[in-house]
N, C-alpha and C positions, 0 to 999 in steps of 0.2 A: 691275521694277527699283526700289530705295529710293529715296527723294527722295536727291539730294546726289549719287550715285553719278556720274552722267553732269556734274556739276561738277567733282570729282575726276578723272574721265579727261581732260575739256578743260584742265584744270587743268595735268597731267601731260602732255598734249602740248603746251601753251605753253613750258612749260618746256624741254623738250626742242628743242622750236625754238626757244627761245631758245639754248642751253647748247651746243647743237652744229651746228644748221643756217646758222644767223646767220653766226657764224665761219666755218664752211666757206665759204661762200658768200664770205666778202667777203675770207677767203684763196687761196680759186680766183681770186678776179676780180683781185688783187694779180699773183697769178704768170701768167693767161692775158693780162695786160693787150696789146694790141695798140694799142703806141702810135702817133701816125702820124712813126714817126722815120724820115729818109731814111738810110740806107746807101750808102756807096761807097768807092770806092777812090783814095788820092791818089799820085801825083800826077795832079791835074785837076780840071777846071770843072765844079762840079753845079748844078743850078737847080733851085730847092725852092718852092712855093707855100707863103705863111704865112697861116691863114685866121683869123687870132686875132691880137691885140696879146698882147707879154709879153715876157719873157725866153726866150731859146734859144740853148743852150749846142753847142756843138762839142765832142764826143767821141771820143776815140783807144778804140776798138775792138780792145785788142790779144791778146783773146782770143774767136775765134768762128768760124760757119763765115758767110761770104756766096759767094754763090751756084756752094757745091758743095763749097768748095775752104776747108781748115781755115786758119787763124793763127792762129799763138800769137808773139808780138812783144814788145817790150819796153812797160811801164809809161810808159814819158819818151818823148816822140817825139824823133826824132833834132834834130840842131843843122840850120840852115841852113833850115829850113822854113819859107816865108813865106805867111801867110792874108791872104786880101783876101777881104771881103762887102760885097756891095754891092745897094743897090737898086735891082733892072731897070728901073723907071720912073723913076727921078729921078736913076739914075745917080752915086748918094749912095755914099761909102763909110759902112758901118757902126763905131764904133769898140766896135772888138773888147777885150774886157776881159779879159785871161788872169786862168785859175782855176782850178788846179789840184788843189782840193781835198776833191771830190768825186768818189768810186769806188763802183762797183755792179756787182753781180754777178748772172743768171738766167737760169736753162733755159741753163747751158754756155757761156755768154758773160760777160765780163767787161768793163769800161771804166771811163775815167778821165777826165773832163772838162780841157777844153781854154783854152776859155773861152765866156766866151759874148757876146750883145748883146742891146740893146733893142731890140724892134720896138716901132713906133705906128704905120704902115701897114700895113695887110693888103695881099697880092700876091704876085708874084715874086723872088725873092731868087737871086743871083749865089754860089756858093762859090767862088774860086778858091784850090789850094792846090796850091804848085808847091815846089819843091826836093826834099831827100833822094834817097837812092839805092836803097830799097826801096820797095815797095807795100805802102802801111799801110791799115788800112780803116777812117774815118772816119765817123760819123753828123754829126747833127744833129736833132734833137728842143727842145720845147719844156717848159719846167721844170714839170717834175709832183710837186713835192715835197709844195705843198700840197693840192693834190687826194688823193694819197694819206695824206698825213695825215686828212683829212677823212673816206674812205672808213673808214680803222680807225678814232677817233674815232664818227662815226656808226655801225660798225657794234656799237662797244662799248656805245653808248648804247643801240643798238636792241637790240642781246642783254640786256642790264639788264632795261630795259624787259619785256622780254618773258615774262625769268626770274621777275622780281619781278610779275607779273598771272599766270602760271600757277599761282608757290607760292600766292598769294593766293587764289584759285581753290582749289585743292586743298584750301587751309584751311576757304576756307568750306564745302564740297564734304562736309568731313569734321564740321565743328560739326551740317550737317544731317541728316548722317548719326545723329551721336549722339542730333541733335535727336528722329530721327522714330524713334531702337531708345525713347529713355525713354516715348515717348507710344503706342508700343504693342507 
């Protein structure tokens, strides 16, 4: 095999893993994401462990299936619905911030933020959510906006990255190439 050659191929599958593996990669891991959000149904009391400080937001869940059984519901949750969170060990209410203006959609479900709270205790956490005259299905999750920003972000970076050393590669791959057709 010529000198260069075998830099040109490494060259060319850098690239390639950069240009299409990278992305792939960190757009499966976007849509397989398994976050740890609780699901449930209100009206009623859920008890969620928080194992991180941060913000987490209460979500109307008004399109999805939980556990078997499809809804599709209204955007707005109904009038008369009252949230209390509170802290298991301290017996704290949380004060609950309404916020409406964040919606997300994936893998056939849909939702629309509720509001959310600060945690600074890790532990157990109290939902209670009572009124209305339907069965709506509620999560709770902790806000992963910037996490996902950071995954695309870094994974842009790292496709770059990757793109730009294989063409690099290939270049030189190819200079050696020509290097070693003039010298014999």
């Amino acid at each position: 095999m010529k000198a260069g050659v075998k830099t040109i191929i490494t060259g060319i599958i850098l690239f390639v893993l950069g240009a299409f593996v990278v992305p792939l990669a960190v757009i499966l891991s976007l849509i397989f994401d398994d976050s740890n959000e609780v699901q449930f149904k209100i009206p009623a009391t859920t008890q969620v462990t928080v194992e991180e400080p941060g913000r987490y937001y209460l979500w109307n869940e008004y399109q999805t299936v939980f556990k078997g059984i499809s809804y599709n519901r209204s955007k707005n949750i109904p009038d008369g619905i009252e949230i209390k969170i509170r802290n298991k060990k301290t017996d704290e209410l949380y004060e609950f911030v309404s916020d409406t203006s964040i919606s997300s959609s994936s893998r056939g479900s849909s939702r629309k933020s509720i509001g959310y709270i600060e945690v600074h205790d890790v532990g157990s956490i109290d939902i209670e959510i009572a009124g209305g005259n339907e069965e709506i299905i509620f999560s709770f999750s902790q806000f992963g906006l910037w996490a996902i920003l950071g995954l695309i972000f870094g994974g842009i970076g790292l496709s770059m990255i990757t793109c730009l050393s294989g063409f690099g590669l290939a270049i030189w791959g190819i200079i050696k190439v020509s290097k070693s057709n003039k010298k014999g």
